[in-house]
C-alpha positions as CSV (number, residue, x, y, z in Angstrom):
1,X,-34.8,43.8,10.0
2,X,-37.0,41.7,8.1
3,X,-35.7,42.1,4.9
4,X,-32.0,41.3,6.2
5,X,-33.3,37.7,8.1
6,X,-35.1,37.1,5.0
7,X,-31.3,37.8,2.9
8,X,-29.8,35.8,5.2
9,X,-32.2,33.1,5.0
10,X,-32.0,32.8,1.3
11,X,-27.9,33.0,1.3
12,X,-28.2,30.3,3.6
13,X,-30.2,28.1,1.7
14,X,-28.0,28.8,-1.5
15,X,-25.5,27.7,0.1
16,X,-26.8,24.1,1.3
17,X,-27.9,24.0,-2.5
18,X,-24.7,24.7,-4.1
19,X,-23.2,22.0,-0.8
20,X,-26.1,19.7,-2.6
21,X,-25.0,20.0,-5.7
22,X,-21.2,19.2,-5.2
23,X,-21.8,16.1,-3.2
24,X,-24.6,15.3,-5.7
25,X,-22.1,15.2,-8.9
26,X,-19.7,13.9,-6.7
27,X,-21.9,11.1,-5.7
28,X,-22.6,10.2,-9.5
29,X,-18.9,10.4,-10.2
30,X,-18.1,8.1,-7.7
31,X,-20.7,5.5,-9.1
32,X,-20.1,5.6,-12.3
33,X,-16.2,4.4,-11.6
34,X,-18.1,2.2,-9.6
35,X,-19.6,0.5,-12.6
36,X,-16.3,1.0,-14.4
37,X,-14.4,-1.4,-11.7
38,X,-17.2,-3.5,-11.2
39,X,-17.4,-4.6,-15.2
40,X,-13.6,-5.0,-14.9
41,X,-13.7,-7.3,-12.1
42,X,-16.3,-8.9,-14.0
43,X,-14.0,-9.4,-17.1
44,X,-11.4,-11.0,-15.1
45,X,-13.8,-13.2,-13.2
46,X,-14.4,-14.9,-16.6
47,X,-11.0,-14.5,-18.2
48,X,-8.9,-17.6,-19.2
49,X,-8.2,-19.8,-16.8
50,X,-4.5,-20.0,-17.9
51,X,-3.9,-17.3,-15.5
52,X,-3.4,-17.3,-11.8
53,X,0.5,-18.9,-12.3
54,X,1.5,-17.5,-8.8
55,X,-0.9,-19.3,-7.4
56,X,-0.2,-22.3,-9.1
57,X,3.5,-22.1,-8.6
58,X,3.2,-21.4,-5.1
59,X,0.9,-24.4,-4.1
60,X,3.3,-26.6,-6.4
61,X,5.7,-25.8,-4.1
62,X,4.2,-26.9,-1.3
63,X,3.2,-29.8,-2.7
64,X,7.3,-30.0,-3.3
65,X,8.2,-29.7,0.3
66,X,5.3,-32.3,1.5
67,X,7.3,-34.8,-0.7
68,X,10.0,-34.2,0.5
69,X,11.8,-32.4,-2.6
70,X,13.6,-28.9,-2.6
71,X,10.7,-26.5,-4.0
72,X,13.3,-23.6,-4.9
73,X,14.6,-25.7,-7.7
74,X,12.0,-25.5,-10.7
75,X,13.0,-29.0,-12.2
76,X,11.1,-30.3,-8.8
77,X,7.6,-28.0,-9.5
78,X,5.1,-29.1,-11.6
79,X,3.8,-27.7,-14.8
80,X,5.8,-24.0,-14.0
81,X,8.7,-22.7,-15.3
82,X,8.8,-20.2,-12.4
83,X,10.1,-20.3,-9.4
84,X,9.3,-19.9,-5.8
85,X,10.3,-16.8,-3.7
86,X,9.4,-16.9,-0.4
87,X,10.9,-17.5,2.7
88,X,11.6,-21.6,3.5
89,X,9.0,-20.9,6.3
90,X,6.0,-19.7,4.4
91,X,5.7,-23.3,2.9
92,X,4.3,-24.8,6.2
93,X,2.3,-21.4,6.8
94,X,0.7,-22.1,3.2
95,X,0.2,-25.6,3.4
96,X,-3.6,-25.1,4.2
97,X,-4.3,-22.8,1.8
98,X,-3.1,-25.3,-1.1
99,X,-4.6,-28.5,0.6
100,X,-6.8,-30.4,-1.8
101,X,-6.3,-27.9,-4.6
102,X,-9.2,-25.7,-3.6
103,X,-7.5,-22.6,-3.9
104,X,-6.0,-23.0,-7.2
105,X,-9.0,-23.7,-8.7
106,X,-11.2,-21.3,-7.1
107,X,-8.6,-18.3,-6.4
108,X,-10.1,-15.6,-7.9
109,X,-13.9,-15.2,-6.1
110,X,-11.4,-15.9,-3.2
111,X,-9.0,-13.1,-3.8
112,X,-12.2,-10.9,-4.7
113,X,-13.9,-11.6,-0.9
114,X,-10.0,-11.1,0.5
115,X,-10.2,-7.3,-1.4
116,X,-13.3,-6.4,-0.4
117,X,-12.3,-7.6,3.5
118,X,-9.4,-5.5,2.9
119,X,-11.2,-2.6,1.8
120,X,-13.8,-2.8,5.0
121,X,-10.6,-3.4,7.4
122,X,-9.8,-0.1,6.2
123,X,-9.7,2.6,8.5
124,X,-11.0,6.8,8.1
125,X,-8.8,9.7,9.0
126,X,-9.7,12.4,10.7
127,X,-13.3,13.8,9.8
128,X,-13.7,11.0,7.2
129,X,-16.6,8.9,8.8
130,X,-17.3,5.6,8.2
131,X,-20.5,6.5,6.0
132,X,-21.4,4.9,2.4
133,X,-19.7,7.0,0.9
134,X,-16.5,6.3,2.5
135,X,-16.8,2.5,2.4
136,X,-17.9,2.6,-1.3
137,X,-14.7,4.9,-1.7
138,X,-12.6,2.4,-0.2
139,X,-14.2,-0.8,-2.2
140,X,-13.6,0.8,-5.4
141,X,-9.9,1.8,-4.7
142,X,-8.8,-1.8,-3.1
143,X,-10.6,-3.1,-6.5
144,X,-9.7,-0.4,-9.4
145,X,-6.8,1.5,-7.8
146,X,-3.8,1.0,-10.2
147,X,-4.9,-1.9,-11.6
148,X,-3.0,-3.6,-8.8
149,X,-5.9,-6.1,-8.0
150,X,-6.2,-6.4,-11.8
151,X,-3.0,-7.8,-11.7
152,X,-3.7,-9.8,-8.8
153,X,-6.6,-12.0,-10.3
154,X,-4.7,-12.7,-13.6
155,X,-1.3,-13.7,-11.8
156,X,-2.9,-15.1,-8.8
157,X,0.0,-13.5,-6.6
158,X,-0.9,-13.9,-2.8
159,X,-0.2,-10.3,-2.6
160,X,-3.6,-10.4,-1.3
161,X,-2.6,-11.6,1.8
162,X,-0.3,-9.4,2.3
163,X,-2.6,-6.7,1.4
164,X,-4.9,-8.6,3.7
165,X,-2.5,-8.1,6.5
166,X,-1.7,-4.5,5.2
167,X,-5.3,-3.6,5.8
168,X,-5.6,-5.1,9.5
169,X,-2.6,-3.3,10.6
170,X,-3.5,0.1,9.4
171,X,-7.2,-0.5,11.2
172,X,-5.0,-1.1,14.5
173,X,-1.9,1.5,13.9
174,X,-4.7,4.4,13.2
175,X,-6.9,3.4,16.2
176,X,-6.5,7.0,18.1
177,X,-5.8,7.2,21.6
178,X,-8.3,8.8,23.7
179,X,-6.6,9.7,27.3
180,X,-9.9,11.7,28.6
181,X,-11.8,8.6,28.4
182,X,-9.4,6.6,30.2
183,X,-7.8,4.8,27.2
184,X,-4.0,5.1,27.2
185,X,-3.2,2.1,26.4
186,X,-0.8,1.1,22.9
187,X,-1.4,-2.5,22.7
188,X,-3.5,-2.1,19.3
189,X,-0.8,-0.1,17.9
190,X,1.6,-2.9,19.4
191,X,-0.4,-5.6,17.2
192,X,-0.3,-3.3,14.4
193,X,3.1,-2.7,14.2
194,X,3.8,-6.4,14.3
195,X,1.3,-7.3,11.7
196,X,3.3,-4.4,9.8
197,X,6.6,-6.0,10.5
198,X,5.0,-9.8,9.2
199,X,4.1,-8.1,6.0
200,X,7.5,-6.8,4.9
201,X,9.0,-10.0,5.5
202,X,6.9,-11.6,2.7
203,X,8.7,-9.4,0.5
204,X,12.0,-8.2,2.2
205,X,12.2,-4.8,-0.1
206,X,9.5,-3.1,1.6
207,X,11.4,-3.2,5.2
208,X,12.0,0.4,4.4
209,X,8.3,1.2,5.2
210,X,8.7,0.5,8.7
211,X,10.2,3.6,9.3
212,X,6.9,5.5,8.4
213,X,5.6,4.6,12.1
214,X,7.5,7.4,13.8
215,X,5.2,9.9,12.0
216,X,2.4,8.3,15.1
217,X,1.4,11.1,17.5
218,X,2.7,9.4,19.9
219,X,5.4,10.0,22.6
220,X,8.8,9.4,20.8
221,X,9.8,6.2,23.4
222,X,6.7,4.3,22.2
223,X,7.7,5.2,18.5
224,X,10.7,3.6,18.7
225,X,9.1,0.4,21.1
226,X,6.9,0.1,17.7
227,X,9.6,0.3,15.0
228,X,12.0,-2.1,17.0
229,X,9.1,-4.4,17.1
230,X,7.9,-4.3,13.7
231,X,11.6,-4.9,12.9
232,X,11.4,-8.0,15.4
233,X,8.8,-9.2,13.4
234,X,10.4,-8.5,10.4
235,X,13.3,-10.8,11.2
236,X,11.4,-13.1,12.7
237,X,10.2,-15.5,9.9
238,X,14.0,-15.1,8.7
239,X,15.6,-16.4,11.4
240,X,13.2,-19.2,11.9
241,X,13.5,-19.8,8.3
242,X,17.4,-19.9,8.9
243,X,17.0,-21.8,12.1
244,X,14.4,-24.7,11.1
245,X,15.2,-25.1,7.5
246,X,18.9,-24.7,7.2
247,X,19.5,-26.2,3.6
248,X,16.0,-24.6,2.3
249,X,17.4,-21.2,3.4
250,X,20.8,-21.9,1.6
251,X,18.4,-22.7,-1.7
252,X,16.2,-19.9,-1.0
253,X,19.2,-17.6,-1.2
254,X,20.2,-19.1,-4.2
255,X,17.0,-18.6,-5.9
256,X,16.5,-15.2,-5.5
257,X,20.0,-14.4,-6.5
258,X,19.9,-15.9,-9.5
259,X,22.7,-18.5,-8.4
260,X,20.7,-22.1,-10.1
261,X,21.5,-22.3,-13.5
262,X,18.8,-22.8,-16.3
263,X,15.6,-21.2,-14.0
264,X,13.7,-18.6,-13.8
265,X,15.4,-15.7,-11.0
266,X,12.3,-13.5,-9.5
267,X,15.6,-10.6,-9.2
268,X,15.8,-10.6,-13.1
269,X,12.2,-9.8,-13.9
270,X,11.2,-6.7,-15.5
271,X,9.2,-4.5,-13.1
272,X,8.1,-0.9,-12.9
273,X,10.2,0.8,-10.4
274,X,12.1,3.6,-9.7
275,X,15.3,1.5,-9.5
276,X,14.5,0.0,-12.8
277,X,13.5,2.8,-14.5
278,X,17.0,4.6,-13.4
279,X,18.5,1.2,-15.1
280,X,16.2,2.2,-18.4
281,X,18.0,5.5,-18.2
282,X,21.7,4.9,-17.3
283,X,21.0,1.9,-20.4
284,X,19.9,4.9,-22.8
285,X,23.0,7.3,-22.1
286,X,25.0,3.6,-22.4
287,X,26.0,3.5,-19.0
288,X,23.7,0.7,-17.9
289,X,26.7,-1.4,-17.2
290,X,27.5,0.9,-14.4
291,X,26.2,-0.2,-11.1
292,X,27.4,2.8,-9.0
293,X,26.0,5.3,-11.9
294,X,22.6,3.3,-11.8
295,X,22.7,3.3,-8.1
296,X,23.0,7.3,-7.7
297,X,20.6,8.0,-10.7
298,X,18.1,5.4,-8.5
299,X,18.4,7.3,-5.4
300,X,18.6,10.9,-7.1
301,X,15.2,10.0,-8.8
302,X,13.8,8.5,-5.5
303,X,14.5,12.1,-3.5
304,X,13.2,13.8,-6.6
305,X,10.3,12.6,-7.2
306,X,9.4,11.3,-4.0
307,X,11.0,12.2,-0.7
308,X,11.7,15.5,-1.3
309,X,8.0,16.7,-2.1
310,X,7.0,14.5,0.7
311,X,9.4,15.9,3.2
312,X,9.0,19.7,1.8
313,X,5.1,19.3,2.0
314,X,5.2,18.1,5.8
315,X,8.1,20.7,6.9
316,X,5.7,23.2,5.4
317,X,2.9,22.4,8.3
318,X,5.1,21.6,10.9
319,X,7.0,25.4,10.0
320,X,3.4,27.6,10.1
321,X,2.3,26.1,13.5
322,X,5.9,25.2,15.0
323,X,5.0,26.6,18.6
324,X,8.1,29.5,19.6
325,X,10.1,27.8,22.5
326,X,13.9,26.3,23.0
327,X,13.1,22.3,22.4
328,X,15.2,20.9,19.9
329,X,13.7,20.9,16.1
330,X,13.1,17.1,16.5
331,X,11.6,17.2,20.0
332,X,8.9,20.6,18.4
333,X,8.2,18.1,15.8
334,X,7.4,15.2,18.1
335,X,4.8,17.6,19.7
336,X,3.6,18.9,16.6
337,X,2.8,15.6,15.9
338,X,1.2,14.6,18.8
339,X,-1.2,18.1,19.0
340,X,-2.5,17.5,15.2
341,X,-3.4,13.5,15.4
342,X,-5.1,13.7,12.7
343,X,-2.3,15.3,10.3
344,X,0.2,12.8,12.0
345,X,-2.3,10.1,11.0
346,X,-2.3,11.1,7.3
347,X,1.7,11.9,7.3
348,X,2.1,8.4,8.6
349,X,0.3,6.8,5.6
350,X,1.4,9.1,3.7
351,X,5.0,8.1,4.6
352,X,4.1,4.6,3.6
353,X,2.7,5.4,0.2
354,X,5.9,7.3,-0.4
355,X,8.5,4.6,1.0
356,X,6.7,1.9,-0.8
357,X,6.9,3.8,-4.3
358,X,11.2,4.0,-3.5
359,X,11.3,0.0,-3.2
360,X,13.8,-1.3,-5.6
361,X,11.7,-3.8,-7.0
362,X,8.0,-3.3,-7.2
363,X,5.9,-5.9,-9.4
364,X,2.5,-5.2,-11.0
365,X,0.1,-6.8,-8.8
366,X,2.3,-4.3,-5.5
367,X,0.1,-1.7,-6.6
368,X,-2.6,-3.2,-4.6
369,X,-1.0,-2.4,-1.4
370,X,-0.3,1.2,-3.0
371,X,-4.4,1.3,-3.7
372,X,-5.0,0.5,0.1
373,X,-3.0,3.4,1.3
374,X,-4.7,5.8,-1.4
375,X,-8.0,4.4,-0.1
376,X,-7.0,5.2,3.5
377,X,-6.2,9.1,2.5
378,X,-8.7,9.8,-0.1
379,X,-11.9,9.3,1.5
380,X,-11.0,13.0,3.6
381,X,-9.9,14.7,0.5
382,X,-11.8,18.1,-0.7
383,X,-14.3,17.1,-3.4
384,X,-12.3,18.4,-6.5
385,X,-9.3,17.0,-5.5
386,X,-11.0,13.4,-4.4
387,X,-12.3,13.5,-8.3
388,X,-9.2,13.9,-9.7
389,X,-7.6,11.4,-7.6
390,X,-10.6,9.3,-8.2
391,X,-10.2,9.4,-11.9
392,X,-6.0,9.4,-12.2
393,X,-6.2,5.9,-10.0
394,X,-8.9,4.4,-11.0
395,X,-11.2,5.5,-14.0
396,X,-8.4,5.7,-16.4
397,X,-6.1,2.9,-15.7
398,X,-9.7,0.6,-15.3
399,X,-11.0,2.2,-18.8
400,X,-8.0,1.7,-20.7
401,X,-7.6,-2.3,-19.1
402,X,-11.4,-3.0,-19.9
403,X,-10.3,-1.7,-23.4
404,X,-7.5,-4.3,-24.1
405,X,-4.6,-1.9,-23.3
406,X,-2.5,-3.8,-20.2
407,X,-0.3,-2.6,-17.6
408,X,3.1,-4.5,-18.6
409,X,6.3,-3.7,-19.3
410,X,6.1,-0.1,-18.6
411,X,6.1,2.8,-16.1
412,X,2.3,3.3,-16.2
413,X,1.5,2.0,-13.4
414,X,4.6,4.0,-11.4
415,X,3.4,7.2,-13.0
416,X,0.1,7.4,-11.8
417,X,0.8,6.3,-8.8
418,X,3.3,9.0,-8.4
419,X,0.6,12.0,-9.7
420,X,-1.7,10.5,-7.2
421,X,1.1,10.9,-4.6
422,X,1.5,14.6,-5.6
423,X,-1.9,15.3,-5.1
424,X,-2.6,13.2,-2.2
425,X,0.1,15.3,-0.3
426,X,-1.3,18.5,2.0
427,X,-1.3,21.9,0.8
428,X,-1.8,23.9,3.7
429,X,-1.6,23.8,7.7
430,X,-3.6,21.9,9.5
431,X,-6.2,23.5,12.0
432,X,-6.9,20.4,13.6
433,X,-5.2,19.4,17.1
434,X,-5.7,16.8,20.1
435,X,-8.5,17.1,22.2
436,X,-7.6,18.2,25.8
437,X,-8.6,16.0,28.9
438,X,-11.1,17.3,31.4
């Protein structure tokens, strides 16, 4: 007896060494990339200050629309060949972020607090707890993932307030419900879901992502209260826009259709997305001048490479746990999703990730947003596979831009964000499910 409590001892304690020695390598990995992203940020801290033109163009036209002129024509910006593209209404909502030039001038420690914010707004999934490790996970992705804050401080995009808003509404939208405490109510997901809706109509491509919120465990009635409310909110800065600034809409249309002669168009820029690279394609099999071609090679790509393995991957754990019983196939899913909160949790983001990636047009400094939803699945990931992701995301893309090699004009950017996709999405069931009230 002796000798067997003293065998199981020492298998025990082998295994909290060999547990040791994982998280210790782990831990060392994770710092090192650390290092990596901070000497990166460091680099574009002191870069040339000839960058941040977003920024610059953006404030310019606001100063534009205090005097009175119409900032979506270029000839009425100053010192920018580039134009503006946001909504009409956006220029009163910026006005004190460009008053007295402060923000031009000092946008990039700015942007680098706003990322780090972002990154603590963040919230854990499941069993991943809001330790050290987790929060230095999350810094270091919302800084190094895709470059997409790289991008960031050298255009000066205000991407970072979307990402900003991005970050809150996650932190709300995840917040679980507890009914055997008493707390039943939805008004954080309510908030979250608007601040959701807000962010997509800074850039009117990523609408698509709304739809991600019925993946919520929630009851299927308060799914759809959230989605027609993030859509609300969505169209809300539109129609205000349409309502209040009639003639600044008309010109705001104009710009981004490329419908002023002799300016810049924000709809003709190159960009690395799936839409464009189908464009790339259908041009190399000379067939780029056919939109209806281009369109189904888009959207044959998109399924491909994205919605398919997203939807096979979550049919796959909804099939092995489907509970036997005669409710419809959407109705078992609804309560698949609501018993496994976690799962749903993850599926949700992961939905995001996935819808974001099919936009038609998705500029460098986007992949910031990309990087916060990466941060947000991550952190729960198995060891191995959190390494790998770790070093796909950040390490290499960070390596090869402290090394002079940038992100432009390519699909780099797209295709690790799409490996990362692949490995961020589940592998097997999950054993997880909703706590039951006492």
């Amino acid at each position: 007896m002796t000798s067997l409590a003293s065998s199981a001892v020492s298998g025990q304690q082998r295994s909290f060494a060999a547990e040791a020695s994982r998280r210790n390598w782990l831990t060392r990995f994770i710092l090192a990339v650390a290092m990596l992203v901070a000497t990166a940020v460091a680099i574009d801290l002191g870069a040339d200050e000839t960058f941040g033109w977003d920024a610059r163009v953006n404030c310019a036209a606001v100063e534009a629309h205090v005097a009175g002129l119409d900032p979506y024509y270029v000839k009425n910006l100053k010192d920018t060949k580039l134009s503006y593209p946001y909504l009409p209404v956006t220029l009163d909502a910026f006005r004190p972020l460009c008053a007295g030039g402060f923000l031009v001038a000092h946008y990039k420690p700015v942007f680098l607090v706003l990322a780090v914010i972002c990154a603590l707004l963040l919230p854990g999934v499941g069993k991943s707890r809001r330790d050290f490790q987790g929060v230095a996970l999350r810094v270091v992705f919302a800084l190094g993932g895709f470059v997409g804050f790289d991008w960031i401080i050298a255009t000066g995009n205000f991407a970072i307030l979307s990402g900003l808003l991005t970050a809150a509404s996650l932190a709300l939208l995840l917040r679980p419900v507890q009914p055997e405490r008493g707390d039943t109510s939805i008004a954080p997901q309510l908030a979250g879901a608007a601040l959701l809706g807000l962010v997509t109509s800074f850039k009117l491509v990523f609408f698509p992502v709304l739809a991600a919120l019925y993946f919520l465990p929630l009851p299927r009635g308060r799914k759809l209260l959230l989605i027609a409310l993030a859509a609300g909110m969505f169209a809300l800065p539109i129609l205000v826009s349409l309502a209040i600034y009639p003639d600044l809409f008309k010109s705001w249309l104009a710009a981004i259709f490329g419908q002023i002669p002799g300016q810049h168009s924000p709809g003709n820029e190159v960009n690395p997305s799936l839409l464009f690279l189908s464009l790339t394609l259908a041009d190399h099999f000379g067939l780029a001048g056919s939109k209806p071609v281009a369109a189904v090679l888009y959207g044959l790509i998109a399924v491909a490479l994205v919605l398919a393995p997203f939807a096979l991957s979550v049919w796959h754990m909804f099939r092995a746990q489907r509970p036997a019983g005669k409710a419809s196939l959407l109705q078992a899913f609804d309560d698949w999703l609501i018993n496994h909160p976690e799962a749903a949790m993850r599926i949700t983001v992961l939905a995001m990730y996935a819808l974001y990636l099919c936009a038609p047009r998705l500029k460098e400094y986007a992949f910031f947003e990309v990087a916060l939803y990466a941060a947000v699945l991550v952190v729960s990931l198995p060891a191995a596979t959190m390494a790998a992701v770790l070093a796909i995301a950040v390490a290499i893309p960070t390596l090869a831009s402290v090394s002079g090699v940038a992100f432009m004009g390519g699909f780099g950017q797209l295709a690790i964000a799409l490996i990362c996709f692949w490995l961020l999405l589940p592998r097997e069931p999950s054993h997880q499910s909703a706590p039951q009230a006492s």
